[in-house]
Every structure is written in C-alpha cells, then in structure tokens.
C-alpha positions as CSV (number, residue, x, y, z in Angstrom):
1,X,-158.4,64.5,99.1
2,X,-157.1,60.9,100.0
3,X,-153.9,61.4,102.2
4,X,-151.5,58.0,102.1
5,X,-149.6,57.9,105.3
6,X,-146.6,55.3,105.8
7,X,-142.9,55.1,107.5
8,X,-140.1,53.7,105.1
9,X,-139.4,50.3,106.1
10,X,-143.1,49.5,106.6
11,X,-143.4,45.7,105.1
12,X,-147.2,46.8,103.9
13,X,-146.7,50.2,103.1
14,X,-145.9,49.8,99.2
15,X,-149.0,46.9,98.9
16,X,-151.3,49.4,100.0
17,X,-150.5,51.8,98.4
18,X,-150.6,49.6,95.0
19,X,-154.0,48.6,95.6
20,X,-154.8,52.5,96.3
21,X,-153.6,53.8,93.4
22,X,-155.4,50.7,91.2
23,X,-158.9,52.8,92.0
24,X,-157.0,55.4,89.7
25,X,-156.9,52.6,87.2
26,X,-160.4,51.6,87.8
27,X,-161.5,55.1,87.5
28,X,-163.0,56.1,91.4
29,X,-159.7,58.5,91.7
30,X,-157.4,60.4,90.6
31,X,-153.8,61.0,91.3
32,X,-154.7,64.7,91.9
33,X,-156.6,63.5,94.5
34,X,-153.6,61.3,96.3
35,X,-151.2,62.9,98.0
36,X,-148.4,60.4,100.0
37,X,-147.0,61.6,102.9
38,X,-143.7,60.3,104.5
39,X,-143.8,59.6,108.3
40,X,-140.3,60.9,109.0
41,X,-140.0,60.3,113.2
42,X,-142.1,60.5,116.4
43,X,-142.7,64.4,116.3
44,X,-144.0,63.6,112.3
45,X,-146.6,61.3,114.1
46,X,-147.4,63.2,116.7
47,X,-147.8,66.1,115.1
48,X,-149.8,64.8,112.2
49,X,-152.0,62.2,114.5
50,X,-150.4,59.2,112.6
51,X,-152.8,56.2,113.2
52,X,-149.5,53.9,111.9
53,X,-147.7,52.8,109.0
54,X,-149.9,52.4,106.3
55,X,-152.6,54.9,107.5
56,X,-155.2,56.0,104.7
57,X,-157.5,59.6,105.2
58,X,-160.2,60.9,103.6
59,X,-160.4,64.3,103.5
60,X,-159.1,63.8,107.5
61,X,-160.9,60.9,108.0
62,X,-159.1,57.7,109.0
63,X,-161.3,55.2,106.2
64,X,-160.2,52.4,108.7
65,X,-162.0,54.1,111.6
66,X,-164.1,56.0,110.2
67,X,-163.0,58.8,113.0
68,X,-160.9,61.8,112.5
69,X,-157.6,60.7,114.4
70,X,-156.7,62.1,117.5
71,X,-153.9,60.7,118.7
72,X,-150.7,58.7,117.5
73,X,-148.8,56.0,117.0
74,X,-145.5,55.4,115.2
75,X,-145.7,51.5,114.6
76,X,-147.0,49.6,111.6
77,X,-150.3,49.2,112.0
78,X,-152.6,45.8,111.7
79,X,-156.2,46.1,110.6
80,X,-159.1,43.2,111.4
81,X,-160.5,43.1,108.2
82,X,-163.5,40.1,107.3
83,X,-162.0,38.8,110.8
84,X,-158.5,38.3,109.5
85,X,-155.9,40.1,111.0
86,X,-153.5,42.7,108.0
87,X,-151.1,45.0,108.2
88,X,-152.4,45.5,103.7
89,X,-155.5,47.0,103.1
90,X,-156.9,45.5,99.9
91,X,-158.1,47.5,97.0
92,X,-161.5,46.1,97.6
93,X,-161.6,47.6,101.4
94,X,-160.2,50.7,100.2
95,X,-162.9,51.3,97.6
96,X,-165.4,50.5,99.3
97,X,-164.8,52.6,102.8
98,X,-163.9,55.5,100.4
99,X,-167.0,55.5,98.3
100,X,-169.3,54.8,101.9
101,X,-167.3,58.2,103.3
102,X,-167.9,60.0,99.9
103,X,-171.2,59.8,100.6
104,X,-171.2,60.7,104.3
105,X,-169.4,63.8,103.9
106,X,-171.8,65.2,101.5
C-alpha cells in the first residue's frame, strides 16, 4: 500500500502527487493501491509520524528514507535529490525508490 501524506496549502503537494499517480498510467500501480491522507493539524502529525508535507510510504516505509518514521514534523518538507534541493518528488524518484523497496520487503 502506498500512503500519500500532505497538508492543504502545501505548494508541492498536488505535483507529487501527479507524478505518483502517472506510475498508475505507466502501469507499476494501481489506485487500489494509493490511498491519500490529509494532514489535518499537529496532533494528525504526531499521531501519524508525519515526515512533512508531501510525505510518500510504502507499506510504512518513508521511500525518501527508506526508514519507518518515527517522529514528526508538520512543515513542508524539502528532499536533496541528484544534489538539488525539492520540496516535488519526481515521477522518476518515486518509481524507482518504490520498485527498490518492493523488492526489499519481499
């Protein structure tokens, strides 16, 4: 299960989750397989160990990371991606982080 976690009012939230949901176009998921989940407040965040605004899990998994999150932060969140700093994770990253954790949790 690939969990989308953002905040309304996140300026990369809707990119990222555009370039997640072209893998359903591309055929490496399904939209059965995506659930989005609104980061509402603090106790949301705390509660549900919200990395920042747009967080993506695998199965628990922070695909950034690679780490099962374990504590929180209500902010949007920038990524260092090909040494460029992003708050938008490109469908490209996504991909490929979710078909390298695919085969680690086997």
């Amino acid at each position: 299960m690939i969990e989308f976690q953002y905040f309304d009012g996140c300026p990369n939230a809707v990119e990222t989750l555009n370039n997640l949901k072209a893998l359903v176009d591309n055929n490496i998921l399904t939209y059965d397989k995506i659930k989005i989940v609104e980061i509402k407040n603090v106790e949301d965040a705390e509660r549900l160990n919200f990395q920042g605004s747009p967080t993506i899990l695998m199965d628990g998994i922070d695909i950034y990371t690679e780490a099962k999150p374990v504590s929180f932060a209500y902010t949007c969140r920038v990524y260092i991606v090909d040494n460029v700093r992003t708050g938008v994770l490109s469908k490209k990253f996504i991909s490929e982080k979710i078909e390298k954790l695919k085969t680690n949790i086997k």
